[in-house]
N, C-alpha and C positions, 0 to 999 in steps of 0.2 A: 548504516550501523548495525552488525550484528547482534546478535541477546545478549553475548555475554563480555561483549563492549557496551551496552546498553545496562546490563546490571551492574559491571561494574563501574560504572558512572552516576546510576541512583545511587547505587550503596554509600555515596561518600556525602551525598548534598542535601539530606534526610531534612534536616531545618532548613535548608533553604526552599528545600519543595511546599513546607507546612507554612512557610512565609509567604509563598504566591499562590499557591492554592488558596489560604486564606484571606490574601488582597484581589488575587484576579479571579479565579474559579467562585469563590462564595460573594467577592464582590465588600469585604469586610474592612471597618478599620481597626483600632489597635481592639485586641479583647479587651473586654468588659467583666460583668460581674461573670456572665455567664460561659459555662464550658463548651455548649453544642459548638458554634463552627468552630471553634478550637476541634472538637472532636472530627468532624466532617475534615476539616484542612486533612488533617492527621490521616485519616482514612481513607481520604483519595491519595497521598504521597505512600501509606504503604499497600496501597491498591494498585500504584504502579508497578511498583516493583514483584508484587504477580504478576501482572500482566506479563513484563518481559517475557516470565519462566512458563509462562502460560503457553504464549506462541511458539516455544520451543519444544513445549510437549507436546503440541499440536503439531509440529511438523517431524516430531521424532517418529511419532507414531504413522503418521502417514509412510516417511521412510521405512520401518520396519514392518508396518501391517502385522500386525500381531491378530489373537484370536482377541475381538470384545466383549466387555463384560456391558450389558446395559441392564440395571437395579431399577427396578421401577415399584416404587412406594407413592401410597397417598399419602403417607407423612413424612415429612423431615424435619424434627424438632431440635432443630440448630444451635438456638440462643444468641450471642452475643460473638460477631468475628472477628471484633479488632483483637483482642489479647490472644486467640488462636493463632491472628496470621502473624504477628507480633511473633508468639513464640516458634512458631512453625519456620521462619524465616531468619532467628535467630538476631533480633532485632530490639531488643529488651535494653540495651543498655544504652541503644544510639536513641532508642525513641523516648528513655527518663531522659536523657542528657540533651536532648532537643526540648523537650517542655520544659523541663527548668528553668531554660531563657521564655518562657513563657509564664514563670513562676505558677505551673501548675504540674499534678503528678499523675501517674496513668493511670491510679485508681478513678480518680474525679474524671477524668477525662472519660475512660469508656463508660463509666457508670451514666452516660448520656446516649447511652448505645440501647434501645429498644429490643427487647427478644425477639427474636423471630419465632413466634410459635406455632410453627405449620404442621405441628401435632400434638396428639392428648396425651401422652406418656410415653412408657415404656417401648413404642412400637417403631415410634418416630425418633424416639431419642436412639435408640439402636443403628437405625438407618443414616442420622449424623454418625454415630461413632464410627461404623461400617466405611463409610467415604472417606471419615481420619485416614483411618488401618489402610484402605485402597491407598490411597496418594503416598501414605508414608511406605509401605514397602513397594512401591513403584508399579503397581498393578494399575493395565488400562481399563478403568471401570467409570461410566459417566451415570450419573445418578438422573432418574427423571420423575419428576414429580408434581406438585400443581402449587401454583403462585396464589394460594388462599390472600384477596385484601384484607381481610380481617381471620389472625389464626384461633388460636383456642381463647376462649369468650377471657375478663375481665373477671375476676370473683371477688366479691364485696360481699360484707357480712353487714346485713341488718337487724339487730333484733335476732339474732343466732343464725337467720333464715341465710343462703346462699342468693346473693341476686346477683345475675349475670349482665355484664356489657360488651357492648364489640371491642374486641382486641384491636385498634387500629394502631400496627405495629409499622404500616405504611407512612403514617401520618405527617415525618419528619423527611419521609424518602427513602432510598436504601443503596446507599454509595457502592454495595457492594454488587451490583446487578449489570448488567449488560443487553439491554434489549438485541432481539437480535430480527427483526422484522422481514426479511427476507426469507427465514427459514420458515415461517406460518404455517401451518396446513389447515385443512377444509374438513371439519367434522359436522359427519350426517346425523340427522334425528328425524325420527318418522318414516311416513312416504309410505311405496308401497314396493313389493319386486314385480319383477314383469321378468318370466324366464323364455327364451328365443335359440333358435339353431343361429350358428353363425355362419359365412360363407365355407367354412370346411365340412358342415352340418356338425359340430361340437355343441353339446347343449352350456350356454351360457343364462347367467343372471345380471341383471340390470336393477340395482335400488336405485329408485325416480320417487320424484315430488316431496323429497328431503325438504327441512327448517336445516339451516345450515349454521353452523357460528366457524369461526375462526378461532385457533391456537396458537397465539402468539409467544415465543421462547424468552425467557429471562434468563439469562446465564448468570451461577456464580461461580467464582472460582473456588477449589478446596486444594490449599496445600499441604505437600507432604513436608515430613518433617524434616528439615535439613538437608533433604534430599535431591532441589531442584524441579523435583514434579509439582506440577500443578493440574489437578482432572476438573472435569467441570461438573456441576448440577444445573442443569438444566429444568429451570421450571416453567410451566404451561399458564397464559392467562387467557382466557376467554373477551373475545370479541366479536361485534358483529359484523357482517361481512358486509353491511353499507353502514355508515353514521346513523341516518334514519331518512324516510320516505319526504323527497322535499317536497313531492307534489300534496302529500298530504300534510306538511306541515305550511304549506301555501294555503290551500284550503281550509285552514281554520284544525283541523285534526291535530293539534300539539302533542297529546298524548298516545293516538296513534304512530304518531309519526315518530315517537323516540322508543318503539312498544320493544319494537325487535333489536337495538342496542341491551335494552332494559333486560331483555330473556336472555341472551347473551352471555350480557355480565355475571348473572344471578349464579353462574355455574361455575364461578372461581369466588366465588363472595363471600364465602364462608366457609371456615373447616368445621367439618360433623352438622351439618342443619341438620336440625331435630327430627327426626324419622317418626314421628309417633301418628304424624296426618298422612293423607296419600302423595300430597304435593312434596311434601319432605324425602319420600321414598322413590320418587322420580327423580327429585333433585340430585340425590346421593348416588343411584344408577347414571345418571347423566353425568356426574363427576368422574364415577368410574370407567367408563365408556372413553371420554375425553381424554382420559390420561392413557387409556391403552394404547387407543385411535394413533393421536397426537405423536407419539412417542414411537410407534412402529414404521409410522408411516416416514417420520424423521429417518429411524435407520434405514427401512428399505431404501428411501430416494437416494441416501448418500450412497448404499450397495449402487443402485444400476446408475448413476453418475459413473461409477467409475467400471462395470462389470456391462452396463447393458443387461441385456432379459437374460443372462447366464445367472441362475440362481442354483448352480448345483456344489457351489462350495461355503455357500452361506453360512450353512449351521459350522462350518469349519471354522469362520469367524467370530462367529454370533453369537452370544448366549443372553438370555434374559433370566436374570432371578426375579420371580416373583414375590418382594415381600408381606406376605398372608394372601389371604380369602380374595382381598380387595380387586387387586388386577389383575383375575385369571381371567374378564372377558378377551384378554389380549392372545388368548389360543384361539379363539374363534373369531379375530379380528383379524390377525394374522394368515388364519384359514382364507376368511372375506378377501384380506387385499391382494394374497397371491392368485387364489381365484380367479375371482372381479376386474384386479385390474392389469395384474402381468399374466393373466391368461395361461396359467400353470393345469396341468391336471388334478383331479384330488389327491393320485395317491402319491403326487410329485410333492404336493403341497403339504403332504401330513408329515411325510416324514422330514422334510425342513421343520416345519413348524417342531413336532414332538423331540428334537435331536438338539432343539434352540431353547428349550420354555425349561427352565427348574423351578419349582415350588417350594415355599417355606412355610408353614404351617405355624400361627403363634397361637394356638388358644385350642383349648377343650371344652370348650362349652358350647354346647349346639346352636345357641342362639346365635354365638359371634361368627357363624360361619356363609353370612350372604349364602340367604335363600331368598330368591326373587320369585312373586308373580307370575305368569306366564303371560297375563292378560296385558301385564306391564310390559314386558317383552313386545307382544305383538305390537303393540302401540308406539312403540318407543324404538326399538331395534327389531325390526321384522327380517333385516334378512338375518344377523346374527342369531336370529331365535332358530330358521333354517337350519342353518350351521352346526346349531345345538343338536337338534334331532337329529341331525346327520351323523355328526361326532358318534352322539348315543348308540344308535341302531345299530353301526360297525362295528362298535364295542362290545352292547350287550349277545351280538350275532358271536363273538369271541368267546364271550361268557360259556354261552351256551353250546358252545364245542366243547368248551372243558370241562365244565358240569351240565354233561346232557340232562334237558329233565328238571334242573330246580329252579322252578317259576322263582320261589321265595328269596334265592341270591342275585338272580336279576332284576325283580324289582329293588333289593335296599341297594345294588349297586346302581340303578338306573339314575342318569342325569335329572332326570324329569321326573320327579315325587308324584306320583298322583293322590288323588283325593277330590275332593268337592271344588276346591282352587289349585289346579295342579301349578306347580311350582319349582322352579329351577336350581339345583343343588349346587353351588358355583364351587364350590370346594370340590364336589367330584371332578369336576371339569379342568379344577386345576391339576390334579393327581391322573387322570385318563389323558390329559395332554403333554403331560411332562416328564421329563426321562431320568429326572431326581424327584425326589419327595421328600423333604428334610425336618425333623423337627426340632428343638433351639434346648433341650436340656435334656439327659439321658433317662430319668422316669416319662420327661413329655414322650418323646420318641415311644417307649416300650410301650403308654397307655395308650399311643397312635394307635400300634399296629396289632396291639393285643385286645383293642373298642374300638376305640372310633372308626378311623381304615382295615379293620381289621380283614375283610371281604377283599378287599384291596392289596393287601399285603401278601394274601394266601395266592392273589393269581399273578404277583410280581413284586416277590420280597427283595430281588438285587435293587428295586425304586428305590428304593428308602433307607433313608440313613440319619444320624442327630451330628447338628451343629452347636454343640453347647454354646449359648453367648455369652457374650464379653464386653467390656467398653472400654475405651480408649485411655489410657492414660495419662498422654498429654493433657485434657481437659480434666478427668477426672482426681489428676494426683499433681501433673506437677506445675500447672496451671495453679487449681485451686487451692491447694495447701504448700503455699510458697515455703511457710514455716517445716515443712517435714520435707520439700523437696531439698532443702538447705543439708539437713540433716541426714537424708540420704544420699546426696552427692559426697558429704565430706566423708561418709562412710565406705561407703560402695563405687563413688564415681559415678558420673552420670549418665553410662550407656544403659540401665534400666530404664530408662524413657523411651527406648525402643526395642529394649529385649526382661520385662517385666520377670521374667523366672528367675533374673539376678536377685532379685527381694528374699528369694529363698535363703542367701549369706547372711542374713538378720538373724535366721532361726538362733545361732547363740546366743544373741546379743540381751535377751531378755533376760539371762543371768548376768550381764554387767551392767552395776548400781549404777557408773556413769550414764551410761546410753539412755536407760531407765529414766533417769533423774530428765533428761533433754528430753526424750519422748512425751514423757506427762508434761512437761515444758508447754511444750509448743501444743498438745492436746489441750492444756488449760487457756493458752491466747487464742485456740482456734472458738472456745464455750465462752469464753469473753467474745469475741468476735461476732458469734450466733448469740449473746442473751441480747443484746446489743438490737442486733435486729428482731429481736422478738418484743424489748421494748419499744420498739419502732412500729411495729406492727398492729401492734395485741395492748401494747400497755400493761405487760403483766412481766413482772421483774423475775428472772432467770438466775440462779446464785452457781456461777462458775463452779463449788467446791460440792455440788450436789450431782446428784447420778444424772443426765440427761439422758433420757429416754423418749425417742422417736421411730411416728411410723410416717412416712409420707408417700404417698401413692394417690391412683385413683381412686376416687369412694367406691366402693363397689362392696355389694354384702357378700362374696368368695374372700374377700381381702379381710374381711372381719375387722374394718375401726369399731363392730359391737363388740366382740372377746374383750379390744382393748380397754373400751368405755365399761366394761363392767369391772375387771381389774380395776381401774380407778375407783370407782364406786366402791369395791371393796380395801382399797387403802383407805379411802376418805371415810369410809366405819370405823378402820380399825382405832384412825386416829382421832377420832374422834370420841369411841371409848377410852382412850388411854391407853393402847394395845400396843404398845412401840416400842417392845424389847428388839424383835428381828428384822425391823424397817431400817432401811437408810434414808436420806430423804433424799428426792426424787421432783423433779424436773420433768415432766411429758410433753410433749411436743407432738401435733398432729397435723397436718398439711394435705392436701389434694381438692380435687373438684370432680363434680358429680355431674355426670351430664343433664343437659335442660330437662329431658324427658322421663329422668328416673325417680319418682315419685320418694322412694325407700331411702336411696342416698343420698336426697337431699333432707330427708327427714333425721337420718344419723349425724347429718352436719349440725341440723338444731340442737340435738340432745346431746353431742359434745359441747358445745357452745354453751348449754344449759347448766350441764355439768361444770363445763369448768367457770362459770357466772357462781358458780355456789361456792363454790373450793375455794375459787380466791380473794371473795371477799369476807371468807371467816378469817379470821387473825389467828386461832389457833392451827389453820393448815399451815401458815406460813413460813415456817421451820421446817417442813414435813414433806409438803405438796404441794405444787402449780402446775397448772396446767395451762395450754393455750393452744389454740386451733391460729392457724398462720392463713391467713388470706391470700388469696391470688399467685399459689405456688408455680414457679415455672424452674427453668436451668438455668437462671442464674443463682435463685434464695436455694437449689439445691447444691449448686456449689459451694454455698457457706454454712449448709445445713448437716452434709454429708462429713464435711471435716470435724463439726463441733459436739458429732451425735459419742455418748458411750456406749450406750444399746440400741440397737437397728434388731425394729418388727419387723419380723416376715413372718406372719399368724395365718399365711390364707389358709382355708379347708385342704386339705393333703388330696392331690390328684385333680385342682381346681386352676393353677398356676404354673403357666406354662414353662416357662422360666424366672424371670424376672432378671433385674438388672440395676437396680434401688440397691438391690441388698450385694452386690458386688461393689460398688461405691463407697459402700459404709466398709466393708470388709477393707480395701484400699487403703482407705483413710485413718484403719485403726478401731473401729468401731467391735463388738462381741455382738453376733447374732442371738438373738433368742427365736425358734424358731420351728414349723414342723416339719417332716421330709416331705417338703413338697419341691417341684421346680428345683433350681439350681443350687437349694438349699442345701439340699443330698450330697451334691459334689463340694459344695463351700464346705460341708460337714467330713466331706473326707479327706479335704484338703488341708483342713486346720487345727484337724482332729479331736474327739471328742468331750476330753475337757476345757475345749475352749469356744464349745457352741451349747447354746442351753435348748435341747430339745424338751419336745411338749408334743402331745395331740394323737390323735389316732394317724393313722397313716394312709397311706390310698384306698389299699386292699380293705383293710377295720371300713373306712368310710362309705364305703359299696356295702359289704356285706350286714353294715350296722345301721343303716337309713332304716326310718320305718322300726325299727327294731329297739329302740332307745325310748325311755319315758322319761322324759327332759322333768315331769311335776315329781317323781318318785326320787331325780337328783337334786331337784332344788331343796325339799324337803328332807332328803338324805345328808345332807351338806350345811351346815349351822352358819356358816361364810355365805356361802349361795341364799339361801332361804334370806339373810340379813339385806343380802343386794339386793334382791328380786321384793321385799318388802318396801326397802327406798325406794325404787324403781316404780314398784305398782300403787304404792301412796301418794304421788304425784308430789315426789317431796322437791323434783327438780322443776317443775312445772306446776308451781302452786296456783297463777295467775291465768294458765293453758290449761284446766281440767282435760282430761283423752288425750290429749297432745299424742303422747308415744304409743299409744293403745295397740299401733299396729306392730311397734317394735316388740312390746311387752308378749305379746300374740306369737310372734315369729320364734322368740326363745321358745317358748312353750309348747311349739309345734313338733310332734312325735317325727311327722315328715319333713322338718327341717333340712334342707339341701346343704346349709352350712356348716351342722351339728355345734351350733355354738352350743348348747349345753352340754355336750358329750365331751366335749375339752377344756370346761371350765375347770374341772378341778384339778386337770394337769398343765393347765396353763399357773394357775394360781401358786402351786407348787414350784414351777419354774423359777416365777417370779421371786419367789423366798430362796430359792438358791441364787439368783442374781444379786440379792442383797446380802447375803451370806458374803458371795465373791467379793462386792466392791467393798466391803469394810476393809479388804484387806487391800491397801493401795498399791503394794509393791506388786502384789499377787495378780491384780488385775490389769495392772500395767504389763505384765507379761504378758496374758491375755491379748490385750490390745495388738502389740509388737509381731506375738504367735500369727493374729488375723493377716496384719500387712504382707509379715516373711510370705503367707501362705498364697497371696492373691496371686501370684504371677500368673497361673493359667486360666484365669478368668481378666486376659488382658484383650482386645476386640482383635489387636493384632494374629494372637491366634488360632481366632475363631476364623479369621479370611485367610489365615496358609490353608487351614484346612479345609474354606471352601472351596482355592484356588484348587486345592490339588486333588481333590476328589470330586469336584462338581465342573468348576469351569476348564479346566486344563487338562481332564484328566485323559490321559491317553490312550486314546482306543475306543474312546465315546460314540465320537462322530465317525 
């Protein structure tokens, strides 16, 4: 039976497949109270029906051998795949109309579907949307990345405090995976080289006396939209290469004997281990390492499978995008396995390697840019540390052609930092090995090449170029707000689900009262929908007809939840004097998680938490203000958070935030940015123009040249609103029972060298904010707003963030 004798055969027996998958595959009798194997039947029946289109893109692509994309991320923060594949496959009607006779509905049913959250934000979520965008415009791009058993931690609020648990998102299984055990490979750790003439007298390398683990493949499938494609993601789980030592577990050694499964394991066990000890920081490089390793060595073996040791058209097929800092050891592992094991020359190998490797750069802050140890290096990857100094030395010998003479540009460009603990700058490494260099929103890019690469860009400005991001539509619009997707098909038709610049035809539509009248419609059951879950959450009651005001992100002190929390603190003054001519009342809404080891973020989770403990249990805010910090934020409470939000923070420090992709969701969905030109804000801001985004803040340029420069005690005391907050604030009116509690936060405003300048944009944040409330009194007025947002999203759709990497980075002609 052909595929598409085979598809169309499922396509017709949808309930009958949900009937025996759930008597014979799960082994079930009739349901009961509960939804899971209802869910699972469900999921394996339209699991097959990828599958068919699966092995058809698998043998298309073999047929046509096109050039491949392989993305390799340590995150991919996916979420939930039944309603993806559901809608991806066009499946929505057959799959209500089969549960019915189950008398249940697909709401209930996937709401039994675990997140898959194999990442902490913005970085991971991007790399799901990315593999949407791939499958749906029909690009051959396989995703690779690491089968974390437990993804981003559980967050549970105690007592304000954030306590963490393992996310065991595995727990229940995951219908959507495919072991694939045969494809495994052998990843080395340790050991020592031993370098030898071979019989031609060629000088070779030998890494010996390796700890070895194994990389075993979990395949998902990611479909594209209505289009018959299906690509894969491919993720890595960590094993040992014996069970364990049976001589020593004969002997009495039980512990020894299971030691080396146990080390093994520990290197797919968890997304982000804490980095703060040394064992945390080996962990994290041993993840990284894994997934390059893993993932090259996969593509080479399929290359000389079918080429043999002919490696001189590789990079013609090949391309790896780097997403971030994370896996650029995969230039130097790549360097390793052509080497080492196909016996290439260096300078055969470099230039595959450099014609194959594109970098993506997500972040401006120094810190996030993996810099390793060297000492870790030796220990851990001895010959890749080789490799390193190899790469360097040919480079910096470049340098110094072109700027005969200046020690000072070859060392800030050298791979290798010296100092007391010299240390490995993996960000250079990815930019010196790659033949793009991309940054993700057009101020990131400019602050790239104008600071950070700057050195870098002066000795090869055609590298570098901005991929402004974007996110997917399907999930983010017509997935999640069923209610607006309704309203834009009967409008427009529903080919904007894969050509988003259609939403531009709305632009009139905010002067017709009808449309108007439907749009806050369905805006007001999406804020019923979200108080909903926040009384589920928080216990703290949400009033649909009040402004709703959200930031959700990672905690992070660039992202400033403190600007936000002091805003509140000055509403809850004012209302509390009796100050409430130019208020509307207001709704805020805060969500994210702090990683384990950040002392500061998790201290801002309290003092929200604190804050909003005081606000809402006065009866006088409750017409006014509520507030609620939402627990355990992942994609799916942000797909019902993004549709229900009217104002979307994006408050980070200007020149701190690389892009983002939060604030493109809300825009989607209708929501008015309050915001400063930071990241993609800039372009959201010219896209939807400027009375319909409420700017604030100093800007990049102000923020450089004003650090140090600012006396944060001269504004609080200059400002009668400031001086009011920072008095609540330093009287411990929120932390009556916690004397010091915030001491360090209180400290941090006050700091002349504040890296955040939270004092420096309090008073134009403040201001903002009363023109916000000025806007929403007027509901006609801000419902255009709203409308104005959506019309304006189209090019902040993922889909054309990948034509333009396809056609500039992976395809582009004349590269290779």
């Amino acid at each position: 039976m052909n595929s598409t004798e085979l598809n169309r055969r499922l396509d017709g027996t949808l309930n009958d497949d949900i009937d025996r998958h759930y008597a014979l595959t799960l082994g079930r009798d009739e349901p009961g109270g509960s939804h899971r194997y209802l869910y699972e039947a469900l999921a394996l029946s339209v699991r097959d029906r990828l599958v068919a289109r699966w092995r058809q893109t698998r043998h298309q692509l073999r047929e046509e051998r096109p050039r491949r994309v392989n993305y390799l991320s340590m995150e991919f923060l996916i979420g939930r795949s039944l309603h993806n594949a559901v809608l991806n496959l066009d499946l929505e009607d057959d799959v209500r109309d089969a549960l019915q006779q189950h008398h249940s509905d697909l709401e209930d049913v996937e709401s039994e579907e675990l997140d898959a959250g194999l990442g902490n934000g913005g970085l991971g979520r991007l790399a799901a949307c990315f593999l949407d965008s791939c499958a749906s415009l029909g690009l051959p791009v396989t995703g690779y990345g690491i089968r974390y058993q437990y993804g981003m931690f559980q967050q549970r609020i105690r007592n304000g405090f954030q306590v963490e648990y393992p996310d065991g998102w595995l727990r229940n299984g995951n219908p959507w995976e495919f072991e694939v055990p045969e494809h495994a490979q052998r990843i080395r750790f340790g050991g020592h080289t031993d370098h030898y003439r071979d019989g031609s007298g060629r000088h070779r390398v030998r890494w010996t006396d390796t700890y070895d683990v194994l990389a075993v493949p979990c395949d998902m499938p990611v479909p594209g939209y209505r289009n018959g494609v299906v690509n894969t993601l491919r993720l890595w789980k960590a094993e040992a290469t014996e069970e364990f030592n049976l001589d020593e577990f004969n002997a009495g050694s039980y512990t020894d004997a299971v030691q080396a499964r146990t080390r093994a394991e520990q290197i797919t066990m968890v997304l982000y281990p804490n980095d703060q000890s040394e064992q945390g920081k080996e962990l994290r490089l041993r993840q990284q390492y894994f997934l390059a390793s893993a993932s090259l060595q996969d593509v080479l073996q399929q290359w000389h499978e079918l080429h043999g040791p002919d490696f001189g058209t590789f990079a013609a097929y090949n391309v790896f995008q780097l997403n971030d800092t994370h896996p650029t050891l995969a230039i130097a592992e790549m360097m390793r396995l052509l080497l080492d094991d196909y016996g290439l020359e260096w300078n055969d190998a470099w230039e595959i390697t450099h014609n194959s490797m594109a970098y993506t750069n997500h972040t401006l802050l120094p810190e996030a840019l993996e810099v390793w140890p060297v000492s870790l290096f030796e220990h851990l990857l001895p010959r890749l540390l080789e490799i390193i100094y190899e790469i360097n030395a040919r480079f910096l010998s470049r340098v110094a052609d072109r700027w005969p003479g200046d020690v000072d540009r070859q060392r800030r460009m050298s791979i290798i930092e010296e100092g007391p603990e010299p240390r490995v700058r993996m960000a250079f490494l990815g930019i010196i090995g790659s033949f793009s260099v991309n940054g993700v929103a057009a101020l990131h890019t400019r602050l790239l090449t104008s600071g950070l690469f700057r050195d870098f860009y002066e000795f090869s400005p055609q590298r570098f170029n901005n991929k402004t991001n974007g996110v997917t539509p399907r999930r983010w619009l017509s997935h999640c707000n069923p209610g607006l997707k309704a309203l834009l098909d009967d409008t427009l038709g529903d080919g904007w689900i894969c050509h988003l610049d259609e939403l531009a035809r709305l632009a009139s539509r905010g002067d017709d009262a009808d449309f108007r009248e439907r749009f806050a419609s369905v805006k007001r059951a999406n804020k019923a929908r979200l108080a909903e879950l926040v009384w589920e959450r928080c216990a703290v009651e949400f009033d649909p007809d009040m402004l709703f005001d959200v930031q959700v992100k990672r905690i992070h002190e660039y992202k400033r939840q403190l600007l936000n929390v002091l805003h509140i603190i000055y509403r809850y003054d004012r209302v509390l004097r009796g100050d409430t001519d130019t208020l509307q009342p207001r709704c805020i809404l805060i969500a994210g998680k702090a990683a384990p080891g950040y002392a500061m973020a998790k201290l801002l989770i309290k003092l929200i938490n604190n804050v909003a403990s005081v606000i809402n249990r006065d009866p006088r805010m409750k017409p006014w203000l509520r507030v609620a910090f939402l627990p355990d934020y992942n994609v799916s409470t942000m797909e019902v958070i993004c549709t229900g939000a009217d104002l979307s923070e994006q408050i980070s420090t200007a020149g701190k935030e690389a892009s983002g992709t939060g604030n493109m969701k809300f825009m989607m969905n209708g929501a008015v940015t309050i915001g400063t030109l930071d990241g993609a804000n800039i372009e959201i801001r010219e896209a939807v123009g400027e009375s319909n985004f409420f700017l604030f803040g100093l800007d990049a340029d102000q923020v450089e040249s004003q650090r140090g420069q600012t006396d944060p005690a001269a504004l609080i005391d200059g400002d009668t609103d400031f001086s009011r907050v920072m008095q609540l604030l330093e009287s411990g009116h929120f932390n009556m029972l916690e004397p010091g509690l915030f001491r360090t936060v209180i400290d941090s405003i006050r700091d002349p060298y504040d890296l955040w300048m939270t004092a420096a944009d309090f008073r134009s944040y403040i201001d903002a904010q009363l023109a916000v409330d000025a806007a929403f009194a007027d509901s006609e007025g801000w419902t255009r707003k709203c409308i104005a947002n959506t019309s304006a999203s189209g090019y902040f759709s993922s889909d054309r963030t990948i034509r333009e990497y396809a056609d500039e980075i992976w395809f582009r002609k004349g590269h290779w």
